[in-house]
N, C-alpha and C positions, 0 to 999 in steps of 0.2 A: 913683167907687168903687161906684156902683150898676150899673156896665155889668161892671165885676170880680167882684161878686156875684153876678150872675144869669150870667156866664159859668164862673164855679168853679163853683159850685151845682149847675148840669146837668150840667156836663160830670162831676162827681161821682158823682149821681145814674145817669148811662149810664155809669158805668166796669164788666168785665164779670169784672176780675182785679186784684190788688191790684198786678201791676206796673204798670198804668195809673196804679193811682192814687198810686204813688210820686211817677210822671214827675209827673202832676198838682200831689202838694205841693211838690217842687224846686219849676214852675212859678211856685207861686203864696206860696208861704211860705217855699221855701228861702234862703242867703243871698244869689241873687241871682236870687230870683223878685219877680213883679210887685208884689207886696203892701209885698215887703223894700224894694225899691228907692224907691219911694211913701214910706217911712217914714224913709229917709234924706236926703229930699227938707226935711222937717220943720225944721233947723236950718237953711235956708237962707227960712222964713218968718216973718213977723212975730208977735211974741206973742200977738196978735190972732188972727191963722190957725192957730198950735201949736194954743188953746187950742177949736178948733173940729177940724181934722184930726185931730190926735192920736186922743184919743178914741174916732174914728169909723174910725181906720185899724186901732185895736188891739181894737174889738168886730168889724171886718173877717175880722182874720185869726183870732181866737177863732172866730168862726163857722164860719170854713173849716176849721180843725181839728177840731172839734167835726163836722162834718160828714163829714171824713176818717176819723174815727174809728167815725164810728157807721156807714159804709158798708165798713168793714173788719170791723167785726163782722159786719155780715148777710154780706161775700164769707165769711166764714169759719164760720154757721152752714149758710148753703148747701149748701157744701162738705163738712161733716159730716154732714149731709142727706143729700145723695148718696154719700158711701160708706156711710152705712147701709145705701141702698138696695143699693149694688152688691158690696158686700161682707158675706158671714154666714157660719157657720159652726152646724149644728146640732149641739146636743151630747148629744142624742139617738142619732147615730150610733156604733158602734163605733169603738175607735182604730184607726189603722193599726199592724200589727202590727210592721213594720219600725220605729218611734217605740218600744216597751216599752223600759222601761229593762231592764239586764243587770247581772251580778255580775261584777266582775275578777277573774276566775284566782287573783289571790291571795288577796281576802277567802273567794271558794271553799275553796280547799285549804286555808288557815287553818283554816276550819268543819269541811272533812272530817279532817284533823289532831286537830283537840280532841276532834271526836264518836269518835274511833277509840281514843284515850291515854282520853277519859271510861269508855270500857267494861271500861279497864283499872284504874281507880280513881285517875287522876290528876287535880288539879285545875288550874286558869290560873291564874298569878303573874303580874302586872304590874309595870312600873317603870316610875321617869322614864328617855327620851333623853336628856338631861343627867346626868352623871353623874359624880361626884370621881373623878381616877386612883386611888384607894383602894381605889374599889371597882370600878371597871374594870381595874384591873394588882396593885395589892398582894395584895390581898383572894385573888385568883386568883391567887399566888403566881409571878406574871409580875417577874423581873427589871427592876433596872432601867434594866440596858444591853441587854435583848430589842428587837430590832428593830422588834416593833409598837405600842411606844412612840415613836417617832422621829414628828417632825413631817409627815416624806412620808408616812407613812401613817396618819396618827391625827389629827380633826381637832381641836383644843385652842382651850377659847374664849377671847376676848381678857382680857387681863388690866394693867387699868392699872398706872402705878408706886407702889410703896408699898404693892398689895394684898397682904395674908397672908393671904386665904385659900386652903385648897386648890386646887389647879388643878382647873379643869373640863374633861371632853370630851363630845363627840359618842359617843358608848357605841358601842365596834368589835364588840359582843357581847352577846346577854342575858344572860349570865354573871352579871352583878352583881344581877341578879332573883333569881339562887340564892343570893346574899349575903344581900340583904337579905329573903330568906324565910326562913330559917333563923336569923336574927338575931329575926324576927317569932315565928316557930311553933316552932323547936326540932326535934327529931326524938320520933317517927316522923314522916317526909312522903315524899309524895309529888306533884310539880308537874312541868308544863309550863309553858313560857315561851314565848310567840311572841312577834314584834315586830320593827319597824324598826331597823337598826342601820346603823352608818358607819363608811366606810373610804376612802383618797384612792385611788381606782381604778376605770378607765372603758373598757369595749371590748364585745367583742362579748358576754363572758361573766361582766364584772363591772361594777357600779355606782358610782357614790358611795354611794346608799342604797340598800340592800335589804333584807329580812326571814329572817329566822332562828326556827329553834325547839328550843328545848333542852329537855332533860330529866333529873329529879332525885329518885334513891331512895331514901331513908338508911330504915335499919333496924340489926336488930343482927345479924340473918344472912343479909345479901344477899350476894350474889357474882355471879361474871362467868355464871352459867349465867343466873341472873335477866334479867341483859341483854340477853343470845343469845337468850333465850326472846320477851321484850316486843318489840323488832327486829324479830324474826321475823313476830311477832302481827302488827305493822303493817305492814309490807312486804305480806303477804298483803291485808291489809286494803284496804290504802291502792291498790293494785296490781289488784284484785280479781282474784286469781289463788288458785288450793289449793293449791302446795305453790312454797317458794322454797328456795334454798341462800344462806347467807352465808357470806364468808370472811374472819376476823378478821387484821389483817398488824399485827403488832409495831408499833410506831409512837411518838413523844412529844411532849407535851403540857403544860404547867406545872402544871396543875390537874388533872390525874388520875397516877395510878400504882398498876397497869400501864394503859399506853395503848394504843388498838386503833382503825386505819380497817379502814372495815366498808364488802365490795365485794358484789356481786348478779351471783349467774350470768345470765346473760340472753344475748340473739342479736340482731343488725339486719338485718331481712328486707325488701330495698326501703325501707331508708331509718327502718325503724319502729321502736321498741323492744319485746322481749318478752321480760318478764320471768319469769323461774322455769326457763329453757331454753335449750338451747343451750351455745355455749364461748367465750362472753367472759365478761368480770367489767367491773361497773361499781358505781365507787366514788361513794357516798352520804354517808357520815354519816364524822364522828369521835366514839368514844366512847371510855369507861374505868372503874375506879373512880375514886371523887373521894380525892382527895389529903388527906393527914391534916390540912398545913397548911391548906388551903381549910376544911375542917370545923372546925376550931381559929377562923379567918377570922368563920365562920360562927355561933360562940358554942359549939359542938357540941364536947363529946371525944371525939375518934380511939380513945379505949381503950375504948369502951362502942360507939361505932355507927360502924359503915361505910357504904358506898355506890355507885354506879354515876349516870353524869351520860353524854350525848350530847348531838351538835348535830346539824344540819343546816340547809341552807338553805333554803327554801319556794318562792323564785324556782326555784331546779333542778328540785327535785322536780315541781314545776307546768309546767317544761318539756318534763322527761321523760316525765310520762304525758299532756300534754294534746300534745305536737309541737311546741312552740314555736320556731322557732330562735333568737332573737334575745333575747336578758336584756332589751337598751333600750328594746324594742318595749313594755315593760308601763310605760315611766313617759313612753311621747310622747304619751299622750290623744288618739289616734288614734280616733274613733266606730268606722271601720269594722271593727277590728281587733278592738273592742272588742266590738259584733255580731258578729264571726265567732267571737271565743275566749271569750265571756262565759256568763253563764247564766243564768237563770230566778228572778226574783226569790222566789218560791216553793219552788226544789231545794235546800229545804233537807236539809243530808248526816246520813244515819245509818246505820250499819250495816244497822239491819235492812231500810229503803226503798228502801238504793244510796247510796252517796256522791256520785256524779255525775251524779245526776237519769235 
């Protein structure tokens, strides 16, 4: 046992990697290392010999672990030694500029969105994502054999058997933000609503989830000029252009009457868009007034205050003026995409500084 000692021992001691010194403990303490095998030897001697080997075979291999151990610590302080040494990083340097973080398109034009509707005295209205058909279809005077009710396109959350409570969805619209603001504040308001919403549809130019932003004016003598006017305000705004044309088309809607989608003269010169010119139209937004029953919905009577409500979507518009082609390309977390369409954590948007830095 003393010649297994002083040869574990050294050979320990010069091991120069801890793979060495694995093969080392198989050798010597594994289940069929020298140490082990010694120690199965035991039951084949007399009690006399147990009570001397034992012993001396199990302070043996204690030692040699003990020794395994404490020489995997120094390979392993070494070792951090040396990338101290060979690895640093001052941080005294500047970053690389290609590492700044960037803002998504969409939190952008969200920001420049609300800085544009703020100058016009609108505030932000929030809601839950989750939300009762009540207030996603009823509330908004959406039938209840409308087609955007149906399971292919609406997504409804599970529901065990025996529950009575209301059904829940994935919210196909802010809508229900102008429910439950008007149920909060009453009229006179005026709000904006941005926000995530869901719908079962996926390609090049629709989502499952994407972002909307509506808007909502009750007073007691608003009318359709009021709409055409604010529209207008933003499109310029938003566009950064001096003069635009809109074109109101007849249109319907459960939640407004009269209903109107709202197109933008504009031109594609090599592929670009410009807006305020030219002889196309491209269609933007759906607006309207809001429907007596929605205001009714809303706590609000239709015989004292009217109103003007519009949507859009924030993915389009963000495609439109930033050239985007692809809707899916904002939700694959793509870095590079993200450095080439992103912006400056700093550009923050205002009318009076620029909205898009």
């Amino acid at each position: 046992m003393d010649d297994l000692k002083d040869k574990y021992l050294t050979q320990i001691a010069e091991a120069q990697d801890e793979d060495t010194l694995e093969t080392l403990r198989i050798s010597a303490v594994g289940k069929k290392g020298e140490v082990s095998l010694k120690m199965r030897e035991l039951g084949k001697m007399t009690p006399e010999e147990r009570q001397i080997a034992g012993p001396a075979l199990n302070a043996l291999k204690d030692e040699i672990n003990s020794a395994l151990s404490a020489k995997k610590a120094a390979l392993a302080d070494a070792a951090l030694d040396e990338r101290l040494r060979s690895e640093w990083l001052d941080v005294t340097l500047p970053s690389r500029p290609e590492r700044r973080g960037t803002i998504h398109p969409i939190s952008q034009v969200t920001e420049e969105v609300t800085a544009i509707f703020a100058e016009m005295g609108f505030s932000v209205a929030e809601g839950p994502r989750i939300d009762t058909d009540w207030y996603n279809f009823d509330a908004l005077n959406i039938p209840g054999h409308h087609p955007a009710r149906a399971e292919m396109d609406t997504f409804y959350m599970h529901r065990t058997e025996g529950d009575n409570r209301p059904p829940h969805v994935l919210r196909t619209h802010t809508s229900p933000v102008q429910i439950r603001s008007m149920e909060a504040t009453g009229a006179p308001t005026r709000i904006i609503c941005p926000g995530g919403v869901y719908r079962a549809d996926y390609d090049q130019t629709h989502t499952p989830m994407f972002h909307q932003v509506e808007g909502l004016a009750i007073d007691r003598d608003i009318s359709m000029a009021n709409l055409k006017w604010v529209l207008e305000e933003f499109v310029k705004a938003y566009f950064e252009v001096e003069d635009v044309e809109l074109r109101f088309r007849a249109s319907h809607f459960p939640f407004t009457e009269p209903s109107a989608e709202v197109d933008i003269r504009c031109s594609w010169e090599g592929g670009q868009l410009k807006v305020g010119e030219g002889d196309d139209w491209l269609e933007i937004l759906g607006s309207g007034m809001v429907h007596p029953k929605v205001l009714q919905a809303g706590g609000i009577d239709p015989a004292e205050w009217q109103g003007f409500a519009f949507g859009m979507g924030i993915d389009r518009i963000a495609m439109l003026k930033y050239g985007i082609p692809d809707l899916r390309a904002f939700f694959d977390s793509d870095l590079r995409w993200l450095r080439h369409y992103g912006f400056a954590a700093l550009d923050m948007p205002t009318l009076h500084g620029g909205l898009s830095g």
